[in-house]
C-alpha positions in Angstrom: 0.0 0.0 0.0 2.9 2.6 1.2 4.3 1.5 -2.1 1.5 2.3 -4.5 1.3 5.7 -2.7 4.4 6.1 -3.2 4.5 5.7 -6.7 1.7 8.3 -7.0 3.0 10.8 -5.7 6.7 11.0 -6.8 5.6 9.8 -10.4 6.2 12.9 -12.0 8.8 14.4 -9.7 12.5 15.4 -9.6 14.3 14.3 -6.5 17.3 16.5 -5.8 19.8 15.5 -3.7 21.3 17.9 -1.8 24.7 17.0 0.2 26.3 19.1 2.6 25.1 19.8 6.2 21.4 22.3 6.2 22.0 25.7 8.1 19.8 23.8 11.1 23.2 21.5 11.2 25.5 24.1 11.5 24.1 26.3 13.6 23.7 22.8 16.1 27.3 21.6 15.8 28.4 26.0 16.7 26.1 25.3 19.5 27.6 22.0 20.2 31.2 23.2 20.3 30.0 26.3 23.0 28.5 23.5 25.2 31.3 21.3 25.2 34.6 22.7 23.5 36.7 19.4 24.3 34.5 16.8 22.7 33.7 19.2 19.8 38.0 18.8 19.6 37.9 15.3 19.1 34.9 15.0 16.9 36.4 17.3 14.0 40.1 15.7 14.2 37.8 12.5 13.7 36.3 14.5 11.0 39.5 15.7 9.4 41.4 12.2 9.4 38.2 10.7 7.4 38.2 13.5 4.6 41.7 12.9 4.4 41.5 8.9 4.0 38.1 9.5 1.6 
């Protein structure tokens, strides 16, 4: 049933994927690194040593 509905509604649509983190994200992880600016540390040197291996 979800299926056929579905398949209704998206029949004549474009789905555009949009990558990247949404200004809601951002304005979270600035939030995030006020709140707790040592674990914010650790989360973007995880962040960095995965763009670099990508």
């Amino acid at each position: 049933m979800a299926a056929a509905l579905l398949d209704r509604l998206l029949h004549r649509c474009h789905i555009v994927n949009i990558r990247g983190n949404s200004y809601r994200m951002r304005r979270h992880k600035d939030l995030s690194k006020a709140i707790h600016p040592t674990a914010s540390r650790a989360v973007d040197a995880e962040q960095a040593q995965m763009r670099q291996t990508s």
